[in-house]
BATORGU-292496 format. One record per residue (C-alpha): x, z, y. Coordinates in Angstrom, 1 decimal. Last residue first. Example, Ala and Ser with C-alpha at 12.3 -4.5 7.8 and 13.67 -1.06 7.14 Angstrom:
! BATORGU-292496
13.7  7.1  -1.1 $
12.3  7.8  -4.5 $
//
This chain:
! BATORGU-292496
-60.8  69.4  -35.0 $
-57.4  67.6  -35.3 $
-56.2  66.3  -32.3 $
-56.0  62.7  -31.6 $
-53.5  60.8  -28.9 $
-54.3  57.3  -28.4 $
-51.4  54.5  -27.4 $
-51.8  50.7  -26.1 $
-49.2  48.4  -24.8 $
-49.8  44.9  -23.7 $
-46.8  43.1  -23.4 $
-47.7  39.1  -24.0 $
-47.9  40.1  -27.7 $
-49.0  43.2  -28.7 $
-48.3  47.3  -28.8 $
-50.0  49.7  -30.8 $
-48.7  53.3  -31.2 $
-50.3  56.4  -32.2 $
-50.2  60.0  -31.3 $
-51.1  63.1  -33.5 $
-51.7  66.5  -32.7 $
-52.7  69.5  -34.9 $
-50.0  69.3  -38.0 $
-48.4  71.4  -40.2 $
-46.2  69.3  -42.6 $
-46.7  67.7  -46.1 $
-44.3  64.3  -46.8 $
-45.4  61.3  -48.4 $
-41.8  59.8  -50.3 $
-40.2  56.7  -48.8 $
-38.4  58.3  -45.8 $
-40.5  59.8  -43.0 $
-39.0  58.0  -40.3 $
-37.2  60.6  -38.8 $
-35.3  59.2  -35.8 $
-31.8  57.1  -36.3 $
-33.0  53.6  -35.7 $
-29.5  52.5  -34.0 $
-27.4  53.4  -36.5 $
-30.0  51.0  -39.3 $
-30.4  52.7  -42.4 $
-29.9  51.2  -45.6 $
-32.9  52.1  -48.1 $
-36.1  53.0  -46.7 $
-38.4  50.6  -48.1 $
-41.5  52.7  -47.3 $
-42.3  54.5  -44.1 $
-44.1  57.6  -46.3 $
-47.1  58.8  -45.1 $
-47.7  62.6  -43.7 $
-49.8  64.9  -45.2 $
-51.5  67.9  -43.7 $
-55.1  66.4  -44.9 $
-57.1  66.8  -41.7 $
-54.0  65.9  -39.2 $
-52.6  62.9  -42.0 $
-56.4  61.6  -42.4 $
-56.9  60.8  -38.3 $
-53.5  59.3  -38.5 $
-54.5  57.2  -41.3 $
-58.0  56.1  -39.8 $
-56.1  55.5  -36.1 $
-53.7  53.4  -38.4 $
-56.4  51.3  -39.7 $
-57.9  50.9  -35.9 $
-54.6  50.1  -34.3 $
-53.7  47.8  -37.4 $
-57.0  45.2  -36.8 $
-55.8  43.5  -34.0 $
-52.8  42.1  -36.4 $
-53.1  43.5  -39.5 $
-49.4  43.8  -40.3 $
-48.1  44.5  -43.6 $
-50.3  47.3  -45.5 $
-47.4  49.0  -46.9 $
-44.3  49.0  -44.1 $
-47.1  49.1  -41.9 $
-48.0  52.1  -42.2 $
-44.7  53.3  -40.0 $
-44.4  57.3  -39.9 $
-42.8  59.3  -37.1 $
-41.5  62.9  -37.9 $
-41.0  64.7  -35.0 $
-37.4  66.7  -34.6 $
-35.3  63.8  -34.0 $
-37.4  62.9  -30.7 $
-37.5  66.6  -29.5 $
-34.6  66.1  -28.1 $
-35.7  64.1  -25.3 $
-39.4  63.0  -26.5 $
-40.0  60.4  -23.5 $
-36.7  58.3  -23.7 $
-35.9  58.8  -26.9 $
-39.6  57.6  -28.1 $
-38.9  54.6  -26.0 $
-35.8  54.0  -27.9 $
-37.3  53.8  -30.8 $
-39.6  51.4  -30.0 $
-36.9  49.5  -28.5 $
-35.0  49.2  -31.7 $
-38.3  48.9  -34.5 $
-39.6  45.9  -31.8 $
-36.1  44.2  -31.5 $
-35.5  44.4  -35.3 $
-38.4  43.0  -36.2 $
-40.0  45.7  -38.8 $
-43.6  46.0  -37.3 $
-43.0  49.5  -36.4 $
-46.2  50.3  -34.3 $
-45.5  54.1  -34.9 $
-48.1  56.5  -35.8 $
-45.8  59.7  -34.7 $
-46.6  63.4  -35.7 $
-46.5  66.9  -34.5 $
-46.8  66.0  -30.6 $
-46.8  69.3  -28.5 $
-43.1  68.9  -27.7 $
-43.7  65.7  -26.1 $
-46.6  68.1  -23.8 $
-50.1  67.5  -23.6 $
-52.5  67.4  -21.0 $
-54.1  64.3  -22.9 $
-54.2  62.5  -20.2 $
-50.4  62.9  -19.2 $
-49.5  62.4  -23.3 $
-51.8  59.1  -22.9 $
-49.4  58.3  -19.9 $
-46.4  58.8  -21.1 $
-47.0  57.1  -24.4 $
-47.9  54.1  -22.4 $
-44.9  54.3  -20.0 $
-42.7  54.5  -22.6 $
-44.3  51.6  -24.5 $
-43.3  49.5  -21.6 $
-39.9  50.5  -20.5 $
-39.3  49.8  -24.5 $
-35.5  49.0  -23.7 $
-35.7  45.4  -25.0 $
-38.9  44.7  -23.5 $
-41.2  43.1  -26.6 $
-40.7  39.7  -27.0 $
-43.7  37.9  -27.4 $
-44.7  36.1  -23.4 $
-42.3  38.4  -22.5 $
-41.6  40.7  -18.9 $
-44.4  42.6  -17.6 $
-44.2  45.0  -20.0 $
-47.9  46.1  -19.8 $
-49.0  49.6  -20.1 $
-51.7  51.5  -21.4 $
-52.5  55.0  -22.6 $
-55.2  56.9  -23.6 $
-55.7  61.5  -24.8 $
-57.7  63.9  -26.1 $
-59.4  62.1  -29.1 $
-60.7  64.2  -31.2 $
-60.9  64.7  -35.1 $
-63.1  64.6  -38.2 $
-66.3  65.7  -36.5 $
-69.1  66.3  -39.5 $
-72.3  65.6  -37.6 $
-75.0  68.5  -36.4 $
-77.1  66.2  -35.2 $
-76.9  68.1  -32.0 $
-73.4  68.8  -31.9 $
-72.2  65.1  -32.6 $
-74.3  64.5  -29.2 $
-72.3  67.4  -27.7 $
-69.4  66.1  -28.7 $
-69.6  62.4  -27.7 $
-69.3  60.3  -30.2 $
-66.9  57.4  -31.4 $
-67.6  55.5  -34.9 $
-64.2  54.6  -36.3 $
-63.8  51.1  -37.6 $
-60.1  49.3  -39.0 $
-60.5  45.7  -40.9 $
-58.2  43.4  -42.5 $
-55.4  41.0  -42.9 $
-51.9  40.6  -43.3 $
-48.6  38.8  -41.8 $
-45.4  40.1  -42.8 $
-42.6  41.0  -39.9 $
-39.6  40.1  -40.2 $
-35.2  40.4  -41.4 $
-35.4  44.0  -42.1 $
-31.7  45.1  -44.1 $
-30.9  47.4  -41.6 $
-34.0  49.6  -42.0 $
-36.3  50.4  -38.8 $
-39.6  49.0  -40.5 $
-39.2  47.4  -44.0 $
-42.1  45.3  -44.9 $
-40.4  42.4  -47.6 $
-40.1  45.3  -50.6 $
-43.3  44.6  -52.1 $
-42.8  40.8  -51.3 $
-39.5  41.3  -53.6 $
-38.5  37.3  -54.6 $
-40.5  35.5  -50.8 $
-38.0  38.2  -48.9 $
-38.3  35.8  -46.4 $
-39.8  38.1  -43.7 $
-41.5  36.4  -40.6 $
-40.5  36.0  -36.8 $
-38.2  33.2  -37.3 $
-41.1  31.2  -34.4 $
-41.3  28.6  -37.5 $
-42.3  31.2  -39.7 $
-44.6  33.0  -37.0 $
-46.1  28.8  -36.4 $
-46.1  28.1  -40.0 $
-48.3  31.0  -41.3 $
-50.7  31.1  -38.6 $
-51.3  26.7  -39.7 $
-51.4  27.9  -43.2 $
-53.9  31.0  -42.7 $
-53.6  34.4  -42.8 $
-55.1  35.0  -39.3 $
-58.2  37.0  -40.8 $
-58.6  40.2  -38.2 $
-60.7  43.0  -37.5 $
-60.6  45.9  -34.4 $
-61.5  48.9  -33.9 $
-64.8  50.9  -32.3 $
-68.3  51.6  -32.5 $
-69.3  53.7  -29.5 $
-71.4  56.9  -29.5 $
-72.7  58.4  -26.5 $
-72.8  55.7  -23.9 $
-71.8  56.1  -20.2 $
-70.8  59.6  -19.7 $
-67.4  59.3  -18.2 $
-66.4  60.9  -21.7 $
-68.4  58.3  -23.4 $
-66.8  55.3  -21.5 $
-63.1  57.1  -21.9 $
-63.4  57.1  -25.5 $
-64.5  53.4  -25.7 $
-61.7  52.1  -23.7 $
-59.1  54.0  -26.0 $
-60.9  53.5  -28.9 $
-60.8  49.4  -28.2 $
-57.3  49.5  -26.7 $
-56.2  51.5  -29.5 $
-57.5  48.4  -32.0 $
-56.2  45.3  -30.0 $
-52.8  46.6  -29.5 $
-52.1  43.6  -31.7 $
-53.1  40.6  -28.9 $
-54.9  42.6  -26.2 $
-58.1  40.7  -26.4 $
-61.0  43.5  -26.0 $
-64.2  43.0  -27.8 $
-66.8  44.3  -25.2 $
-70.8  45.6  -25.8 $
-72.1  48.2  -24.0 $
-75.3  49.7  -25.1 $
-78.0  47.8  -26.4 $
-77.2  48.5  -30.7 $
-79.6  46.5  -33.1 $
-77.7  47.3  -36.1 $
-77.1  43.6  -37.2 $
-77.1  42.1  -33.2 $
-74.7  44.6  -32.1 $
-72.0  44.1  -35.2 $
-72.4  40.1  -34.9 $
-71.6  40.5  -31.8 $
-69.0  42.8  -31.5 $
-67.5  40.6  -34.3 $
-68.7  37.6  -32.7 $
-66.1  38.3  -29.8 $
-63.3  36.5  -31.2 $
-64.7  33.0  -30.6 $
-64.5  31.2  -34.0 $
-68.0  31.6  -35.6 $
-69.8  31.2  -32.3 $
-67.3  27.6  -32.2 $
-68.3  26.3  -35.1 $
-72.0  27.1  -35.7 $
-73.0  23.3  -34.9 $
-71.1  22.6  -37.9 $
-69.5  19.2  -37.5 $
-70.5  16.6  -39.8 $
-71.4  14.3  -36.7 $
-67.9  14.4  -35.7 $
-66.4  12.7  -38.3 $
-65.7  13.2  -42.4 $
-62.6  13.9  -42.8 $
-61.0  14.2  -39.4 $
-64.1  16.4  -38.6 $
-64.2  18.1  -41.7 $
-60.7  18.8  -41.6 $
-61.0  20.4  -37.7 $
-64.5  22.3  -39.6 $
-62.0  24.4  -41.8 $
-59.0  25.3  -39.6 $
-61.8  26.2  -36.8 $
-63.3  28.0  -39.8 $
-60.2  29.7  -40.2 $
-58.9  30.2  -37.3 $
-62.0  32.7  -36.6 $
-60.6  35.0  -33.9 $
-56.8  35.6  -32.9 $
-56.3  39.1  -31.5 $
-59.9  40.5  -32.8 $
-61.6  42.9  -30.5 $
-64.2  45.6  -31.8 $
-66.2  48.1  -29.1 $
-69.5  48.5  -29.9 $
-72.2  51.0  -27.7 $
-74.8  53.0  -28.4 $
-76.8  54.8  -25.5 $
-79.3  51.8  -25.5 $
-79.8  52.8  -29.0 $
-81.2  56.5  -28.5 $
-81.4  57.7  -31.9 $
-83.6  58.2  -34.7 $
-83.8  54.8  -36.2 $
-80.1  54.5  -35.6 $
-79.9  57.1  -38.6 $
-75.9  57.8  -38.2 $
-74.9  59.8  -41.9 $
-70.7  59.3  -39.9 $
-69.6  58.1  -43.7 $
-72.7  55.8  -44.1 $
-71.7  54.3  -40.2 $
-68.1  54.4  -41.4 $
-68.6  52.4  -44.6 $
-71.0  49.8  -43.1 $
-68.4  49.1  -40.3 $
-66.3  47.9  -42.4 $
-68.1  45.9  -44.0 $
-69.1  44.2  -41.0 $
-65.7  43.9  -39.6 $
-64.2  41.8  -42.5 $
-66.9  39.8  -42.3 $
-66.6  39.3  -38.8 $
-62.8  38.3  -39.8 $
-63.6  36.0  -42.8 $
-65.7  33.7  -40.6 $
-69.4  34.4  -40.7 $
-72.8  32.6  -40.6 $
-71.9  31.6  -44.5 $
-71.7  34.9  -45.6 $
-75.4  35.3  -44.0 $
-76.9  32.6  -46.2 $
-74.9  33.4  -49.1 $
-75.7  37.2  -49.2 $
-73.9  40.1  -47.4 $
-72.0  42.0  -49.7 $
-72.1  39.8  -52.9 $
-71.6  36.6  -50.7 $
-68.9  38.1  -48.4 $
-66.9  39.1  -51.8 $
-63.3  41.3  -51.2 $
-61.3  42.1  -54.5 $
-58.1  41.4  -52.3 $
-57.4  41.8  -48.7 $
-54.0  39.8  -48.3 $
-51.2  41.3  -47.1 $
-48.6  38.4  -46.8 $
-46.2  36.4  -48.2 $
-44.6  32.8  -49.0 $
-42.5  32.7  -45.9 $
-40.1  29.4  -45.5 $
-43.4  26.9  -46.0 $
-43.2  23.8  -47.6 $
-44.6  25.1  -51.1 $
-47.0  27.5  -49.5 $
-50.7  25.9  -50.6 $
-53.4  28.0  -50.0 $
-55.4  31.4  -51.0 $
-52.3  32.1  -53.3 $
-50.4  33.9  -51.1 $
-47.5  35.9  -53.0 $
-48.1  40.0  -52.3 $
-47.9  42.8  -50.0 $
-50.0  45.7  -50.3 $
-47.3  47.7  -50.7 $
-47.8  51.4  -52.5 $
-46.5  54.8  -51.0 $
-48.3  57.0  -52.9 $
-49.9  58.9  -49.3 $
-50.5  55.1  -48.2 $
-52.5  54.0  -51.1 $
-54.3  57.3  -51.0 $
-55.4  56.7  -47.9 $
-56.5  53.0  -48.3 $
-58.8  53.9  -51.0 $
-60.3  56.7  -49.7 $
-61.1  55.1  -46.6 $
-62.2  51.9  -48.4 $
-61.6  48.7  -48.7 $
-58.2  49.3  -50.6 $
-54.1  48.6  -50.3 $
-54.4  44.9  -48.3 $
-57.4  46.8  -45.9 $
-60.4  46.6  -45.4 $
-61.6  49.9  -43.4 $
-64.6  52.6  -42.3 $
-64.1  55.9  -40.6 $
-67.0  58.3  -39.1 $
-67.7  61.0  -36.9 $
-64.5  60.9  -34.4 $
-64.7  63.2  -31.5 $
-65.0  62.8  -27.3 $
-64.9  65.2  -25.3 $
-67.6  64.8  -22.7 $
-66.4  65.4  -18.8 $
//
């Protein structure tokens, strides 16, 4: 079978749109958290989120195709810009029934449904835009991405809630190493910061109050973690086949060696209390791999900072690392960039894929008081340099789905 490497990295993010950017965000440990000021929060418990800042559709991609796009295809499109220019892909010269895109979004265009539902009660059905619901559907990013570049190959946007972006690199890496595509497009993007969003986590007490320190709000596996925060974004790696990166002699950042997916089988958002789920999902993409716990040198972990997700996360490391789970350092992006929804397996595949080529580890940030039964290395609060060769990364979602890669640096 093909092994499958990564060529090329693009991402929006609430701490920089681009690679570089984001990287060195999360190597200085910096929140992207901030007040919302895109809409009115005065009624609303959590007044927070990552938002992607400095970001203009119309400069990017001109007002008539701005306007064909909600926030999240946009999001997706730049994206994928930078990593096709960082991967040096000429489509013109390549096979493009052998290219495939693989980009989910967990919760789609909300706000252009939020958008046209006021136009309707406004100003009726007739002012409707007929492009509503192709803007909304969370496929259009796939779309959108296929139609642009004019890619033939297999086309899928996966809906596995916030595990969206493994389950997109996973599914991808195991079409090119079974031979049927040679380079995939692959992440996931996602806009959900909206007021209705908003309401329903807040309402749900799933969301951070910590409205006076929003930089300090994000706060995986610490006592004092009282919610997630809600942010935005964009996460794109462009998937080849080794021998095709071979032959046009492409720069191969890392590889991906290993898949796993799971389902708890138990929550429609709760998250098994004893992580039977991610376990088993880890497990497996180690089994794949043919890797050993002990050959894991770093942990991407989910870490949304809820204390039932940090706690059984934990756990499930415990369960599959044995010992070995207080001796690998395990690192929580999200503590900066809040959480991106579908589009957080595909930015913290980016930072992973940085940490084994750079020897650098990110921080888990807001690390003050910690909690006895989050007791692993969490990489406290300062970037830490380590040896590394193999990485895994956790994404798990809503409903139970559980996704986790494994990447060795090349």
């Amino acid at each position: 079978m093909e092994k499958v490497v990564v060529t090329g990295m693009g991402v929006i993010s609430p701490i920089g749109n681009t690679v570089n950017q984001f990287w060195n965000s999360l190597v200085q440990g910096k929140s992207g958290i901030s007040p919302i000021d895109t809409f009115d929060t005065a009624r609303n418990k959590t007044k927070i989120a990552g938002l992607v800042r400095d970001f203009d559709p119309v400069e990017r991609f001109g007002r008539k195709e701005a306007r064909r796009m909600d926030r999240f295809c946009q999001f997706a499109l730049a994206a994928v810009e930078e990593a096709l220019e960082d991967a040096e892909l000429q489509l013109d010269e390549l096979d493009r029934e052998r290219i495939g895109v693989y980009v989910g979004s967990g919760i789609g265009g909300v706000g252009t449904l939020l958008e046209q539902h006021n136009v309707l009660r406004e100003r009726g059905p007739e002012r409707v835009s007929p492009t509503l619901v192709p803007m909304l559907i969370s496929n259009m990013a796939a779309a959108m991405i296929s139609i642009k570049y004019g890619l033939y190959g297999p086309t899928m946007s996966p809906v596995t809630a916030c595990s969206i972006g493994n389950t997109s690199i996973g599914e991808a890496f195991r079409l090119i190493r079974a031979g049927g595509a040679d380079i995939v497009i692959a992440g996931g993007s996602e806009a959900a910061v909206t007021d209705i969003s908003l309401a329903s986590f807040s309402n749900a007490t799933a969301l951070s109050t910590r409205n006076d320190d929003p930089a300090g709000a994000s706060r995986p596996f610490d006592a004092k973690r009282d919610g997630f925060v809600m942010a935005e974004g964009a996460g794109i790696v462009i998937l080849e086949s080794e021998s095709h990166a071979k032959k046009r002699n492409a720069r191969m950042y890392a590889e991906v060696i290993g898949y796993g997916a799971s389902s708890d089988a138990y929550h429609m958002v709760a998250t098994h209390p004893e992580g039977i789920g991610p376990y088993r999902a880890m497990k497996w993409a180690l089994q794949e791999a043919g890797a050993q716990p002990t050959d894991v040198d770093v942990i991407s972990a989910h870490a949304t900072s809820t204390e039932l997700g940090d706690r059984s996360e934990t756990l499930a490391i415990k369960k599959l690392f044995g010992d070995h789970a207080y001796r690998v350092p395990i690192t929580a992006n999200k503590s900066m960039t809040g959480h991106m929804f579908g589009a957080a397996g595909g930015a913290e595949a980016i930072a992973l894929i940085k940490s084994l080529q750079e020897g650098i580890i990110p921080p888990t940030i807001n690390q003050v008081e910690r909690d006895p039964e989050c007791d692993l290395d969490y990489v406290p609060n300062t970037a830490r340099k380590a040896t590394l060769d193999i990485g895994m990364s956790n994404s798990f979602g809503f409903g139970g789905h559980n996704a986790v890669i494994v990447l060795k640096k090349m």
